[in-house]
C-alpha positions in Angstrom: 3.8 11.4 -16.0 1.5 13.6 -18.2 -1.4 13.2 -16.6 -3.3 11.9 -13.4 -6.5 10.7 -12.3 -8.5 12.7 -9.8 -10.8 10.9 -7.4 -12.5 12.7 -4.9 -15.1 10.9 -3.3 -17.1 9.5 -6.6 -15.8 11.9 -9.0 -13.3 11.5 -11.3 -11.8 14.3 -13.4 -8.7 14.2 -15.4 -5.7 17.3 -14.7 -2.1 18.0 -15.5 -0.1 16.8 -12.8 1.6 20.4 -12.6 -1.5 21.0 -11.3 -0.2 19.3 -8.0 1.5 21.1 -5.5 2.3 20.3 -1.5 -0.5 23.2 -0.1 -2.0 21.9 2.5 -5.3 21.0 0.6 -3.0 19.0 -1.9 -1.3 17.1 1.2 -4.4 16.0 2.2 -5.1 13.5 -0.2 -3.6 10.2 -1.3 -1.5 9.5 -4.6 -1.3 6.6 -6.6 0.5 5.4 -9.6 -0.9 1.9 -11.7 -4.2 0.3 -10.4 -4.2 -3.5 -8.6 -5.5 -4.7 -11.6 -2.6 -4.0 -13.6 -0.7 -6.3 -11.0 -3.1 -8.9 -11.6 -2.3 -8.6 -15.4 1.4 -9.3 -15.0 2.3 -5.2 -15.2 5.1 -5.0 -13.4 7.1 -2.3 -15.0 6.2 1.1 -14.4 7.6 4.9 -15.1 7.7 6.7 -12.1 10.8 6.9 -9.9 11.5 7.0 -6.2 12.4 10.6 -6.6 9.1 11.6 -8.3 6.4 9.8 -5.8 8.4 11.0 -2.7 7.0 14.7 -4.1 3.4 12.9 -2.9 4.3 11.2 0.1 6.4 10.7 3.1 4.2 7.7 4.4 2.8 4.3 2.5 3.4 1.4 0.6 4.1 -0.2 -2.7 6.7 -2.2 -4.7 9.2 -2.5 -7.4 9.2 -3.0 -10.8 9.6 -6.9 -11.4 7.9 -7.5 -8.4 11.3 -7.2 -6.6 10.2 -6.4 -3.2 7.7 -5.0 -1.1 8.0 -1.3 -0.3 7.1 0.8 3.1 7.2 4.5 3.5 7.2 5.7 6.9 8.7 9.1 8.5 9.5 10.1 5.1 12.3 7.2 4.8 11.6 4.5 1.9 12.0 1.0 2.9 12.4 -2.2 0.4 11.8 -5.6 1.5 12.9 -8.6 -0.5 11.9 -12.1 -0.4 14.5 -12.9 2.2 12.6 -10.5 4.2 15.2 -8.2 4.9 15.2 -4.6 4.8 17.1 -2.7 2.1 17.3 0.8 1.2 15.6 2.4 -1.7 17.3 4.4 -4.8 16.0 7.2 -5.9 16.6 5.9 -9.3 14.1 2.7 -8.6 10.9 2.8 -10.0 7.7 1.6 -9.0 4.6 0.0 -11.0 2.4 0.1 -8.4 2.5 2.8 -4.7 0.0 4.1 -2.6 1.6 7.4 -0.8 0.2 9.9 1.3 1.4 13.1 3.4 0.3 11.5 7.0 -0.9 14.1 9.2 -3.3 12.0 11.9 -6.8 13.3 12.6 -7.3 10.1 15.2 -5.1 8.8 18.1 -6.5 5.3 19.6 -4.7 3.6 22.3 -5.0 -0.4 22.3 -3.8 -2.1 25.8 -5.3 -5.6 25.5 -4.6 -8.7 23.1 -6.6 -8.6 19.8 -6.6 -10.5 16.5 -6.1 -8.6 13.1 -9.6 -9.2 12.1 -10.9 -8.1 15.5 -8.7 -4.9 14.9 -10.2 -4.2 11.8 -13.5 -4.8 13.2 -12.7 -2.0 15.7 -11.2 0.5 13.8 -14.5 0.0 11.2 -16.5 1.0 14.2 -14.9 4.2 15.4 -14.5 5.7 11.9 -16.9 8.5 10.5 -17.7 7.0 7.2 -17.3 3.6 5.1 -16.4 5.8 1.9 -13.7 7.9 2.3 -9.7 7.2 2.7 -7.7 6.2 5.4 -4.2 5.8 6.2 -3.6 3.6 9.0 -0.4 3.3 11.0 -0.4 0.9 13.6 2.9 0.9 15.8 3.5 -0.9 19.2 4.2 -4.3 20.6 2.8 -7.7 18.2 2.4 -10.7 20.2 2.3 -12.6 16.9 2.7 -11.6 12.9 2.8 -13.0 9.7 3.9 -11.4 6.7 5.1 -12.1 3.7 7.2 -10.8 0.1 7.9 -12.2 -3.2 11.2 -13.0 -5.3 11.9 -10.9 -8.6 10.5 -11.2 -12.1 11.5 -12.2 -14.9 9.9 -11.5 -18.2 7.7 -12.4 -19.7 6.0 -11.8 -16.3 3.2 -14.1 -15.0 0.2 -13.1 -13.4 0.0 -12.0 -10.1 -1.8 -14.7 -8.5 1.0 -17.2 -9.9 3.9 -15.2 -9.2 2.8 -15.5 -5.3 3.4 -19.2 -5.7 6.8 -18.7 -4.4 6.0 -16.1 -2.3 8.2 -16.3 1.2 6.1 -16.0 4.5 7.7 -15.1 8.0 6.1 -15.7 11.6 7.5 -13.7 14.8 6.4 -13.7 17.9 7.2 -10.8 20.4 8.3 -8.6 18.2 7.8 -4.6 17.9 7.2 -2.7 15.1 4.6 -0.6 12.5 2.1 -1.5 10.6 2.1 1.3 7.9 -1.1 1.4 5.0 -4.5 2.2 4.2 -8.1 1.3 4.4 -10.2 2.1 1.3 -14.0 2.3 0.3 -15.4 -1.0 -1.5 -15.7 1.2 -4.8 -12.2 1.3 -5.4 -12.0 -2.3 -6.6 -10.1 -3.1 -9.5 -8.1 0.0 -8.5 -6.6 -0.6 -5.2 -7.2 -3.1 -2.6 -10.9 -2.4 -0.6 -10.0 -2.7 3.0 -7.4 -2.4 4.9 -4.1 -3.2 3.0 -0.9 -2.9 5.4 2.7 -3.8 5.1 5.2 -4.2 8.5 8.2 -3.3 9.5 10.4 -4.1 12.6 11.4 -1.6 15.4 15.1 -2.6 14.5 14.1 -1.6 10.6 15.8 -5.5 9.6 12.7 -7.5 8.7 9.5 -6.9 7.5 6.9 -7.8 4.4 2.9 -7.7 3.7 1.0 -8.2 6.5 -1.3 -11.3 6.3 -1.9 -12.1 9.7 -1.3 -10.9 13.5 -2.3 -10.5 17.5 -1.5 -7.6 18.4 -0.1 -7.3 21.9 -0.6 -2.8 22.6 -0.5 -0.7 20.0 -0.8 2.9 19.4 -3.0 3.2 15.9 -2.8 6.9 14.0 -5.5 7.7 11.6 -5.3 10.3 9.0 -8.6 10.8 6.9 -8.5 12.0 3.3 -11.6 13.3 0.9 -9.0 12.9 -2.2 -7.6 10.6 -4.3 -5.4 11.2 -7.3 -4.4 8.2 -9.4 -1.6 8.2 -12.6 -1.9 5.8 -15.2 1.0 3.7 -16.9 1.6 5.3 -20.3 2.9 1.9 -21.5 0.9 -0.3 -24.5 1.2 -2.8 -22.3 -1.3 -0.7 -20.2 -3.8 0.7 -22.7 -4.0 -3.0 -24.6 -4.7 -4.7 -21.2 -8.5 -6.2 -20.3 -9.5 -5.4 -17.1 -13.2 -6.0 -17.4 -12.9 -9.3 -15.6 -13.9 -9.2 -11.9 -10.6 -10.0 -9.8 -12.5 -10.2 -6.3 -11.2 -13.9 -5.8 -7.9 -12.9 -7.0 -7.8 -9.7 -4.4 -8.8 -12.6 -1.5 -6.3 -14.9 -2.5 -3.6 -12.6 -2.7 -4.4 -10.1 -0.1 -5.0 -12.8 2.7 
């Protein structure tokens, strides 16, 4: 990785990625490698280890190149879920062609004792935050009365699209169940780059099941918000990468796939 992208709010400036460093201003901020639009392309093979994004995060979510599972970082452990949606442990030789990582340091306890639907969460959590456009990372960890998640089988080149590859995506229901909700939500601007909204994968208590979260009632939970100002992104060096198209708008494609 040669160089990253640096977002802060609306401003973008390019900077050696020596230039990153775990001072508290630096662990402030989110990291990303590869944009959602490169998964919508097909991109599934990326350059950066396990090893090297752990120097960026001890908390978020991702996958694996090929598509081989859904990934979860929380308490600094790496989690990877495959489409049986079982939890398996993560290499520090694997790489990744698409993670969102942050250093979570919450700014925001809320307690949540009564029944509530995952779009009434959101709804909620949109109404105590400060500001529509800046970056959150959400964990949400307690009891689910009900959630749905899901994960998808390895690739194999040539890779399809994202949005066919889901075809045989695996999805799970439990009810009664405890565990974490680990992710972020992100301003409507980053479109095309990450996923606008509130993008979370799950995990169970008993760290044996999990996937991306698509659907849930959520029972009492305890939800931990960390704001961030900052947003570094590194781009795929591949030719894969720099030959790609992206100018075509991929907001159905982000529905379909994200609910």
């Amino acid at each position: 990785m040669k160089k990253i992208l640096l977002v802060v709010v609306v401003m973008f400036l390019i900077i050696s990625l020596t230039g990153l460093s775990n001072s508290s201003d630096d662990r402030d901020v989110i990291f990303q490698t590869s944009t959602i639009n490169a998964l919508f392309k097909g991109l599934y093979d990326g350059n950066v280890t396990y090893k090297e994004l752990k120097k960026y995060g001890d908390f978020g979510l991702g996958t694996f190149n090929s598509l081989d599972g859904e990934m979860i970082a929380l308490n600094g452990k790496f989690y990877r879920i495959k489409a049986d949606g079982k939890v398996y442990p993560v290499d520090d030789s694997m790489k990744t062609p698409f993670a969102t990582v942050t250093f979570f340091e919450p700014d925001r306890t809320i307690l949540i004792k009564n029944a509530m639907s995952f779009k009434k969460l959101q709804n909620h959590l949109d109404s105590l935050l400060p500001s529509n456009n800046i970056f959150y990372s959400i964990k949400i960890e307690g009891a689910f009365k009900y959630i749905k998640f899901r994960s998808v089988p390895r690739q194999e080149k040539t890779y399809l699209p994202l949005t066919d590859a889901l075809k045989k995506e695996t999805v799970f229901e439990l009810n009664e169940i405890k565990g974490t909700a680990v992710g972020f939500r992100m301003p409507g601007y980053i479109k095309g780059l990450n996923v606008p909204g509130y993008h979370l994968h799950f995990i169970t208590n008993d760290r044996k099941m999990g996937g991306h979260l698509l659907d849930c009632m959520i029972q009492e939970v305890r939800v931990e918000i960390d704001s961030s100002s900052g947003f570094y992104m590194n781009l795929p060096e591949s030719a894969e990468f720099r030959k790609a198209n992206f100018e075509k708008d991929n907001k159905f494609n982000l529905d379909k796939t994200e609910n």
